[in-house]
C-alpha positions in Angstrom: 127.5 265.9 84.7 129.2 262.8 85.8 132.8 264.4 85.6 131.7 267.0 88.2 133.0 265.2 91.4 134.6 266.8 94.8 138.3 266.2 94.8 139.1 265.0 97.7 142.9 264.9 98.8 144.6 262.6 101.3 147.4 265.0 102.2 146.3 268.2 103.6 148.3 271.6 105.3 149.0 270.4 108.9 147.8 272.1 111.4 150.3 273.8 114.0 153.0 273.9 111.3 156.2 274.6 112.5 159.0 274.9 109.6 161.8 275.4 112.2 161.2 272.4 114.2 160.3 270.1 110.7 163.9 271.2 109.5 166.0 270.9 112.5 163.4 266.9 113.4 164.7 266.2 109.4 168.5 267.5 110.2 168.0 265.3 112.9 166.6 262.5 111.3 169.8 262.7 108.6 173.1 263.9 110.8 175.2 261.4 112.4 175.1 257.6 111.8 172.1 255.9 110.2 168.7 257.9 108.9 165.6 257.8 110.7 163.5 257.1 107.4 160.6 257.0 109.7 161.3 260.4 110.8 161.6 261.7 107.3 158.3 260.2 106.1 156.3 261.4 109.4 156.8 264.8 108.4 157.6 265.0 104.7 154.0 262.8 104.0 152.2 264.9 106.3 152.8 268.4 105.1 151.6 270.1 101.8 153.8 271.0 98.9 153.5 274.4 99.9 154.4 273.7 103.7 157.5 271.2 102.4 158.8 274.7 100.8 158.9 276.5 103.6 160.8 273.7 105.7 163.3 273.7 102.7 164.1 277.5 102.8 163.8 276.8 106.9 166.6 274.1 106.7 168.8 276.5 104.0 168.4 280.1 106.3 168.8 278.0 109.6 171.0 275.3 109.2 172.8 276.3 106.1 171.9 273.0 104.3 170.6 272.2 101.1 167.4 269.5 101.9 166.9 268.2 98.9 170.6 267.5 98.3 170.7 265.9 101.9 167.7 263.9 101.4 169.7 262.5 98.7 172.6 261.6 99.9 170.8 259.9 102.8 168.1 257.7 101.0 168.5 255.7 98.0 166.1 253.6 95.7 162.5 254.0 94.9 162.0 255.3 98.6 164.6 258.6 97.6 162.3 258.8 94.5 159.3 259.3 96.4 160.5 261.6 98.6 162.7 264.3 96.3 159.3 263.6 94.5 157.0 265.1 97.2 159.6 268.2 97.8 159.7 269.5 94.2 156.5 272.2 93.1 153.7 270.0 91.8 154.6 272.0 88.0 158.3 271.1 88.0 157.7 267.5 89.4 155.1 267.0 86.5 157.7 268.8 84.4 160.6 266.6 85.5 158.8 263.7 84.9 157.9 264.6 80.7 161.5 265.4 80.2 162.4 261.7 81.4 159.4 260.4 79.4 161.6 262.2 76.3 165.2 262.1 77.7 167.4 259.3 76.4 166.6 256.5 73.8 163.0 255.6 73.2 160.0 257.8 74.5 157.7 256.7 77.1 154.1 257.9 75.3 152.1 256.3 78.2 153.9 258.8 81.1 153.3 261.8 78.3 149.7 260.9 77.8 149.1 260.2 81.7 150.6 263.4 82.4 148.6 265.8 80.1 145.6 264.7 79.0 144.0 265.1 82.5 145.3 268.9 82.7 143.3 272.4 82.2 144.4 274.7 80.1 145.7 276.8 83.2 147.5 273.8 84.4 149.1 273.2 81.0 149.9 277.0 80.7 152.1 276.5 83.9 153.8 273.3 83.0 154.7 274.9 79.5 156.2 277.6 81.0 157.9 275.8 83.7 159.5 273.7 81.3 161.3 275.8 79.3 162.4 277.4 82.4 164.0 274.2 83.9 165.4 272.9 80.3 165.7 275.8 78.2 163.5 274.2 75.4 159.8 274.9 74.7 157.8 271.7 75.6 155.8 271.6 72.4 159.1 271.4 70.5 160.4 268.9 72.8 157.1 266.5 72.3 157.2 267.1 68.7 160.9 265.4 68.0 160.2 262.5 70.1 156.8 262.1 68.4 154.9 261.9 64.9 151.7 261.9 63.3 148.3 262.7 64.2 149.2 261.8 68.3 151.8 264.7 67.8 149.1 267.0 66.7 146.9 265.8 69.4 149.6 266.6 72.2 151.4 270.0 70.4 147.2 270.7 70.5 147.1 270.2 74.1 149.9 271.9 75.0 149.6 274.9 73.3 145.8 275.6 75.3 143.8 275.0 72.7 140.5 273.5 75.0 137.7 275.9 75.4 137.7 277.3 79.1 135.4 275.0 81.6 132.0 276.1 81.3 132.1 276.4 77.6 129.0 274.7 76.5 126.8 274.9 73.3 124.2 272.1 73.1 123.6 272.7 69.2 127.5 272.4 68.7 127.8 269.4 70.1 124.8 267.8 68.3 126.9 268.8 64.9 130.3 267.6 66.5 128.6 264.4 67.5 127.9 263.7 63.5 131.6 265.0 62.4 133.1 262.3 65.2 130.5 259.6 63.4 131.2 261.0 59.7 135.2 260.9 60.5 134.8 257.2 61.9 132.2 254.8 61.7 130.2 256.8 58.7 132.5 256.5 56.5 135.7 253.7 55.3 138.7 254.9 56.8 139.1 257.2 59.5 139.7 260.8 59.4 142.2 261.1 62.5 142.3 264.4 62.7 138.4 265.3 63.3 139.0 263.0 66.5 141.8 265.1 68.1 140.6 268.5 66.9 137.8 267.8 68.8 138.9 265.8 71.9 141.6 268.3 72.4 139.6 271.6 71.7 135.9 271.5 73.0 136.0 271.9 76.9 134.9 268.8 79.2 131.6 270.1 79.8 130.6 270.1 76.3 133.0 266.9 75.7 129.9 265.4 78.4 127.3 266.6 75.8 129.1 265.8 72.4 129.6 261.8 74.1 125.5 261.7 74.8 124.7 263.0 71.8 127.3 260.1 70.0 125.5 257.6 71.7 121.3 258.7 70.6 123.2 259.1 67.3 124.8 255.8 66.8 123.6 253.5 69.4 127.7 253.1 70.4 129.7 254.8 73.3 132.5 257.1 72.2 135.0 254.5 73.8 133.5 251.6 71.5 134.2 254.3 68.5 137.4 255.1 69.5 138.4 251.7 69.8 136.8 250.8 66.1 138.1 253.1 64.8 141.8 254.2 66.3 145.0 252.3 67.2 148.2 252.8 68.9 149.2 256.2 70.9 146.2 257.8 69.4 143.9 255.8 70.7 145.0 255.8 74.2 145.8 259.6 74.3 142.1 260.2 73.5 140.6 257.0 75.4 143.0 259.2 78.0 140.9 262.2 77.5 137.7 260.3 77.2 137.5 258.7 80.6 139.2 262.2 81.8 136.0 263.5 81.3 133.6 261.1 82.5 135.7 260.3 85.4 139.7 261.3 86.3 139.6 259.3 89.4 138.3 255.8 87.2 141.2 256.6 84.9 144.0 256.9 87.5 142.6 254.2 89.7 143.1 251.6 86.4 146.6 253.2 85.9 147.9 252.7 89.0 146.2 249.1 89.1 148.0 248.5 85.4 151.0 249.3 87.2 150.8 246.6 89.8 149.2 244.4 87.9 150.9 240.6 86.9 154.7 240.4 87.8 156.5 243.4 88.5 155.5 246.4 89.5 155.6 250.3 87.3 157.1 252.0 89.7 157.8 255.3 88.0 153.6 255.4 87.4 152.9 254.3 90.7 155.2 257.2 92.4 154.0 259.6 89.6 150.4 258.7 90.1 150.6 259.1 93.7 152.7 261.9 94.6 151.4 264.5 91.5 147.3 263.5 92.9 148.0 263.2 96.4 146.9 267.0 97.0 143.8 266.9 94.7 142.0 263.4 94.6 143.8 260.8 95.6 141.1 259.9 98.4 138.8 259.6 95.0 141.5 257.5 93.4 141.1 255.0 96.3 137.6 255.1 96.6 137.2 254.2 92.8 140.1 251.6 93.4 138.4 249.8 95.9 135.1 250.1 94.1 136.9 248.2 90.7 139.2 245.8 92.3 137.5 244.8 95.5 141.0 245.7 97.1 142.5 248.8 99.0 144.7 250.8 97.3 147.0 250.7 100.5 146.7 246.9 100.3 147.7 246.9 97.3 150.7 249.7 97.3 152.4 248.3 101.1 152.2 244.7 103.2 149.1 244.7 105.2 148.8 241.8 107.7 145.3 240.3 108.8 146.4 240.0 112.1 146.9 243.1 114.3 147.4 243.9 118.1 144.2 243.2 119.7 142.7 246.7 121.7 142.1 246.6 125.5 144.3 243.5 125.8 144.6 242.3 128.9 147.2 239.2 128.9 145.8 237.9 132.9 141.8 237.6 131.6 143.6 235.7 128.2 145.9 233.3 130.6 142.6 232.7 132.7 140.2 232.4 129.6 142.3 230.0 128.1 143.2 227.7 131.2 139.5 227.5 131.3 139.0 226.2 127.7 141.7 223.5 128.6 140.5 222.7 132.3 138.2 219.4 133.3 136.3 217.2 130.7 136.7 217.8 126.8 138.7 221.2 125.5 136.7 224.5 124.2 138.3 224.6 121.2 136.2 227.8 119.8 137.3 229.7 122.8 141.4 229.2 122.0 140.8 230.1 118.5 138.5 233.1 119.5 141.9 234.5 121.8 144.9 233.1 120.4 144.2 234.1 116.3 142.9 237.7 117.6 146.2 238.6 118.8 149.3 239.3 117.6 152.3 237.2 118.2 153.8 239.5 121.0 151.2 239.3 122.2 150.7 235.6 122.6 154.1 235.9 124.5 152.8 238.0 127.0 149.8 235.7 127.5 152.2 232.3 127.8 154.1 234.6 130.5 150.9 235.3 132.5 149.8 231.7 132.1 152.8 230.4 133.7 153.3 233.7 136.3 149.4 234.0 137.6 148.6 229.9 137.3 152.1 228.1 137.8 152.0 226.3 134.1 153.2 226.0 131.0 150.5 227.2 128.0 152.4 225.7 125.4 153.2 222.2 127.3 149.0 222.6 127.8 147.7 223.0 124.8 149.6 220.7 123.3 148.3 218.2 125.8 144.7 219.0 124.7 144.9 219.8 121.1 146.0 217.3 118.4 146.7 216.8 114.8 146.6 219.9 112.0 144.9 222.2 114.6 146.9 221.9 116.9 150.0 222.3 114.1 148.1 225.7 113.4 148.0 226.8 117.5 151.9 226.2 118.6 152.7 227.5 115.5 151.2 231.0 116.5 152.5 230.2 119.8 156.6 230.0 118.6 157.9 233.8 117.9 158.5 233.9 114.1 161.5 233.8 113.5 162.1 230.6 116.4 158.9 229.2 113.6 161.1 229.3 110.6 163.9 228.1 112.3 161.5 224.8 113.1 160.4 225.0 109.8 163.6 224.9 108.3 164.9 222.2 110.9 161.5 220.1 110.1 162.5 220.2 106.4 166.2 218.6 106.8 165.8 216.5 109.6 165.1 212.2 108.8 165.0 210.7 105.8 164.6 212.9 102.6 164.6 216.9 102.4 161.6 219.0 101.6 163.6 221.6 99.0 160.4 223.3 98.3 160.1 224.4 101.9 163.9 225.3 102.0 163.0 227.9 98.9 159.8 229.1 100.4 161.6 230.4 103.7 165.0 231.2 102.6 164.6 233.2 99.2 161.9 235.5 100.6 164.1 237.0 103.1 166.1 240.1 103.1 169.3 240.0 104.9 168.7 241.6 108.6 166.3 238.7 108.9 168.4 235.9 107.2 171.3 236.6 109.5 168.9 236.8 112.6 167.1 233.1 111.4 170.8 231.8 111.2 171.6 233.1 114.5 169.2 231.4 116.2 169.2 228.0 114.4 172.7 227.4 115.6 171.0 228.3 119.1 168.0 226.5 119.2 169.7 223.2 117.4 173.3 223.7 118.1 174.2 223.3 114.1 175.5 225.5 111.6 172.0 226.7 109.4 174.6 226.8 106.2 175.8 223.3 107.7 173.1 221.6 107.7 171.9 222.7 104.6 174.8 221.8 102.7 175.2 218.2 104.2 171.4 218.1 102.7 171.7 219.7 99.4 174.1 219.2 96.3 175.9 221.8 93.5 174.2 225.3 91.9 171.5 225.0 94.3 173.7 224.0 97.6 175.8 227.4 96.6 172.8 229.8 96.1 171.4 228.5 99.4 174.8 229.3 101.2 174.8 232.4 99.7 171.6 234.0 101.1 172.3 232.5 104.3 175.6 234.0 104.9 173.6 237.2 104.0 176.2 238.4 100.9 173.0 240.4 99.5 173.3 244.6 99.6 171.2 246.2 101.6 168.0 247.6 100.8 167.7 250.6 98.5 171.6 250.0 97.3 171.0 250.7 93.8 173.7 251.5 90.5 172.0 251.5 87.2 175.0 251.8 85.4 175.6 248.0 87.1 172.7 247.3 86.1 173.3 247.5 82.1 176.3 245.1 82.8 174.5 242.5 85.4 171.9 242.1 82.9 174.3 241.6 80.1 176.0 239.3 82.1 173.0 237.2 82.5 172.7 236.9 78.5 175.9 235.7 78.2 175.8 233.2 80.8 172.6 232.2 79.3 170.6 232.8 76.2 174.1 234.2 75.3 176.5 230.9 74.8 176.2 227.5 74.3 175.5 225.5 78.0 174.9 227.7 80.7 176.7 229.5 83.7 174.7 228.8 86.8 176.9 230.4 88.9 176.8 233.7 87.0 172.4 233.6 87.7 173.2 232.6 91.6 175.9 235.3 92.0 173.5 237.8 90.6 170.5 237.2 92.3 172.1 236.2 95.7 174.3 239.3 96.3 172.0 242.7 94.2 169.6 243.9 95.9 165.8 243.2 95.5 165.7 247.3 94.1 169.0 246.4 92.2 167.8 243.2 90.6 164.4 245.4 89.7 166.6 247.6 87.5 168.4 244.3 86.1 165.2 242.9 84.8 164.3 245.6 83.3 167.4 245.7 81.3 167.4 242.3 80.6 164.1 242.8 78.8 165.7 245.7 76.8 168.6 243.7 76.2 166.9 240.8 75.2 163.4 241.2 74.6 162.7 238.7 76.7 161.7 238.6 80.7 164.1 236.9 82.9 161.6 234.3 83.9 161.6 232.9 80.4 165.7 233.2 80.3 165.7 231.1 83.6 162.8 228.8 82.3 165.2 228.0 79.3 168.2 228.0 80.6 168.3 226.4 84.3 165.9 223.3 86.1 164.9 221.5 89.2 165.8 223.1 92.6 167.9 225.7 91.2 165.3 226.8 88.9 163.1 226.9 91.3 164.6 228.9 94.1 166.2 231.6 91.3 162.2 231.5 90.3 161.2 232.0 94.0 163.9 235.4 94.1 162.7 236.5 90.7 158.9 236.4 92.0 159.8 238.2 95.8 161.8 240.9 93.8 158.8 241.6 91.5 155.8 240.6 93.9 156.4 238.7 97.0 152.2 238.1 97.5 152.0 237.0 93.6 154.5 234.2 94.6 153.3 233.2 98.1 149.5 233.5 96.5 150.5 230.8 93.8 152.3 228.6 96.8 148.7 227.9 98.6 146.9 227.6 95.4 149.1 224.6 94.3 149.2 223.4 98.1 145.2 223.4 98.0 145.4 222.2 93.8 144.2 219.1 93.0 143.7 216.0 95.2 144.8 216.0 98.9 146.4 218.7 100.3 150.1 220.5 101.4 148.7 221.1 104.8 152.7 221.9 106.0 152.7 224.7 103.4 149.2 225.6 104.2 149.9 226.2 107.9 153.3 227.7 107.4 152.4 230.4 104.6 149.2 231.4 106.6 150.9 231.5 110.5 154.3 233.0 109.0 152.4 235.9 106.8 149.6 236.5 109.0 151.7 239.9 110.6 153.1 240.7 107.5 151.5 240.5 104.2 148.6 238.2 104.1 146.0 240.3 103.4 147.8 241.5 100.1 148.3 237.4 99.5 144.7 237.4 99.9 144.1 239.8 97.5 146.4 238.2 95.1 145.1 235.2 95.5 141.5 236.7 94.5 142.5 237.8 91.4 145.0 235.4 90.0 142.1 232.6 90.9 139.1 234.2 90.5 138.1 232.6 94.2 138.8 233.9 97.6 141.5 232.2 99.6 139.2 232.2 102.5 136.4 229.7 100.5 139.3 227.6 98.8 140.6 227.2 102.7 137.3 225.9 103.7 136.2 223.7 100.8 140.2 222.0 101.5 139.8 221.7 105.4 137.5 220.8 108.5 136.6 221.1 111.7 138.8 223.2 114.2 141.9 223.3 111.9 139.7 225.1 109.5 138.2 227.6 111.5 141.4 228.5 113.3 143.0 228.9 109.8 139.8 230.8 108.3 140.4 232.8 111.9 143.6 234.1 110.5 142.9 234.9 107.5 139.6 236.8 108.3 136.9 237.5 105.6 137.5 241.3 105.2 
């Protein structure tokens, strides 16, 4: 039966498991100035739950220390939520997680259904208990004050272990249940709910497998096209929940976590949830089925993955010597400088231009400028500058002559977080002996002059500094500057955005929408225009989904006729180590094209393969 699958973790005991050396490497890791969050993940993401509660009891009877109260005054952010999230017992995390689904105003059905409809009745059995342990309150009476109706019935159903064991199969049963789902539903006008959930939530999966293929020789429909004819709201997802439970957990979770990164913004509390809670049973299914629906990695689609890495076996003397050959005597072997220079990484290519000048006396970048020309040769040197001295050139390009190019100003300055804005601005006054901040102000003018000071001076928090008490008031604050009043307050949206963090800022658009019931890209749609709109814009879209927003930047630099080959060359070369192959992704699904075939219906000859190069067609 198709719900029979191997689970298949991706975190596993570790072999050689030492609890006294984890906790004193984590004690480590925390004591003193700073964290090593590296340190912390390369052994709290590669132990088991169980192992992760013997280092806890290691660190209390050695060191005297509570971990989990350390790891919390040492981490902060999504990056603390993961984390305390991998150190509680797989029953209490998923326990945790229902009371915040219930705690507070409003109920979050989605993380109630997610969480139980995929659960055996053993599994259930412990959650119910461990519950009422940790909040001294039955779960079933809990669920049933922050719900109603039938999808109350359903879930107090669930929850009380009403599902036959696994195993439970009668073939005769099922043929009659199959009639009293089409009797309830399509067989008659109206719907009886209730014949649904009794059902869904009491026969066992196995003979759920039977009852579906005997729906479908009965009414020529699927049980999902019933369900969706015939059911609406919480219901209906709590049983489609059920539904594709049984045919296939891994399919449902792969399109949960894909709904949670899906369009701007990101569902973080799923995505941890999802992630953490399967990581020990199927998660390596999760991302096989991911993969298989969205033609995209999971881990492509969950962290930045470049498209170009550290070439193996390098040997920087044979590259030197390779590539003074391509350039040597009559004509230039183009293929042969793409074939080195986009297959290695940018350090790389440093230790190359060293050997070219140590072993053969010259210059490589004074060289292949003398034999390359035009776009490609645009595309070569800029692989050839370090990154950050390439955004410095970039942002230099964009000010200097006649005229300033604003959208490349917004493109490189509101994507950065502050360690590497205050680096850039370092070396700009090095490189061109001028004030970054300077120069920009003697080319730009009011609101948009003043955000663009801001982020270079670096006023923004650091990463992971998050208040959500703040948060409430930050997003009020944008109303009333706003939507709020008559006019607007630019500098209340600038202030905002420049100086939160992108986790802080997270939390503030979130509240904004509750506030408002509107998204803060339609508030700053309304409210602001030109350059400051479109740098607030460019913030707004890094915050939520930095590929989403460099994605759409190549699409409209390839969009219509003649092409943005500046911001062609500069997304592609400045990505390439970082994120590109999630921009490619993006790019895929927002366009319904790859970025690779809309790169080489747009450009020719060696500027196009060196570009195509880059991007790779994996």
């Amino acid at each position: 039966m198709s719900w029979y699958y191997t689970p298949v973790p991706t975190v596993v005991p570790a072999e050689d498991f030492d609890p006294s050396a984890d906790a004193n490497a984590l004690r480590k890791a925390m004591k003193g100035f700073g964290t090593d969050e590296k340190a912390i993940i390369d052994i709290l993401c590669a132990r088991s739950n169980d192992q992760r509660q013997v280092i806890a009891e290691a660190f209390k009877s050695e060191l005297g220390r509570d971990l989990i109260d350390d790891l919390k005054s040492e981490l902060g952010g999504k990056f603390e939520d993961v984390i305390i999230a991998l150190m509680l017992p797989p029953p209490a995390y998923l326990c945790k997680q229902l009371h915040k689904a219930m705690d507070g105003i409003g109920t979050n059905e989605k993380a109630i259904i997610e969480i139980l409809a995929p659960q055996t009745n053993d599994q259930v059995k412990q959650i119910v208990e461990c519950y009422e342990e940790m909040y001294n309150r039955p779960l079933a009476e809990h669920l049933c004050s922050e719900t109603s109706g039938s999808f109350r019935r359903l879930l107090t159903m669930i929850v009380v272990g009403a599902r036959d064991p696994p195993g439970t199969v009668d073939p005769d049963l099922a043929v009659e249940q199959a009639k009293q789902l089409y009797d309830a539903g399509e067989g008659r006008l109206g719907t009886d709910e209730a014949v649904f959930y009794k059902i869904l939530a009491h026969a066992s999966y196995d003979q759920l497998e039977i009852v579906f293929e005997e729906y479908k020789s009965l009414s020529g429909r699927t049980i999902e096209q019933a369900l969706k004819a015939e059911l609406s709201g919480d219901l209906y997802d709590a049983l489609s929940a059920i539904v594709e439970c049984v045919q296939m957990a891994p399919h449902f979770f792969a399109k949960q976590l894909h709904k949670a990164m899906d369009g701007m913004g990101t569902d973080d509390a799923t995505l941890i949830r999802i992630i953490v809670s399967r990581s020990e049973i199927d998660l390596q299914n999760i991302k096989d089925e991911f993969e298989q629906m969205y033609n995209k990695t999971l881990t492509s689609a969950v962290k930045p993955v470049p498209t170009v890495f550290p070439a193996p076996n390098f040997d920087p003397s044979a590259d030197a010597a390779a590539l003074r050959k391509a350039m040597k005597g009559f004509g230039t072997d183009e293929q042969a400088i793409i074939d080195i220079l986009c297959a290695r990484s940018n350090a790389q290519r440093q230790e190359i231009a060293a050997a070219f000048n140590r072993d053969l006396g010259r210059d490589l970048i004074k060289d292949l400028k003398s034999e390359l020309s035009g776009k490609f040769e645009d595309v070569i040197i800029g692989l050839m500058q370090p990154p950050l001295h390439y955004l410095c050139q970039q942002l230099y390009k964009a000010m200097d002559g006649i005229g300033t190019d604003e959208k490349a100003l917004i493109e490189i300055l509101c994507s950065q977080d502050n360690e590497t804005m205050h680096e850039i601005a370092r070396l700009y006054q090095q490189l061109y002996n001028r004030p970054l901040a300077e120069h920009v102000c003697t080319e730009t003018s009011g609101s948009f002059r003043r955000l663009l000071t801001m982020i270079i001076t670096g006023s923004r928090e650091a990463p992971g500094t998050v208040d959500p008490d703040l948060a409430v008031q930050q997003a009020k604050q944008l109303y009333d500057a706003g939507e709020g009043r008559f006019g607007t307050d630019e500098s209340a949206f600038y202030k905002i955005l420049t100086h939160a963090s992108f986790d802080q800022l997270e939390y503030v658009f979130e509240e904004y929408k509750k506030l408002t019931g509107r998204t803060i890209e339609q508030a700053l749609k309304k409210e602001l225009s030109g350059d400051l709109y479109n740098a607030l814009s460019a913030i707004v879209e890094c915050v939520q989904m930095a590929p989403h927003f460099f994605a759409g930047k190549l699409f409209k630099s390839m969009d219509g006729m003649g092409t943005d080959d500046k911001t062609l060359i500069r997304i592609i070369v400045s990505r390439s180590e970082i994120d590109l192959q999630n921009i490619k992704d993006e790019y895929e699904q927002m366009y319904n094209k790859t970025l690779i075939s809309a790169v080489q219906s747009d450009t020719s000859g060696d500027y196009k393969k060196a570009l195509c190069a880059i991007i790779g067609k994996a």
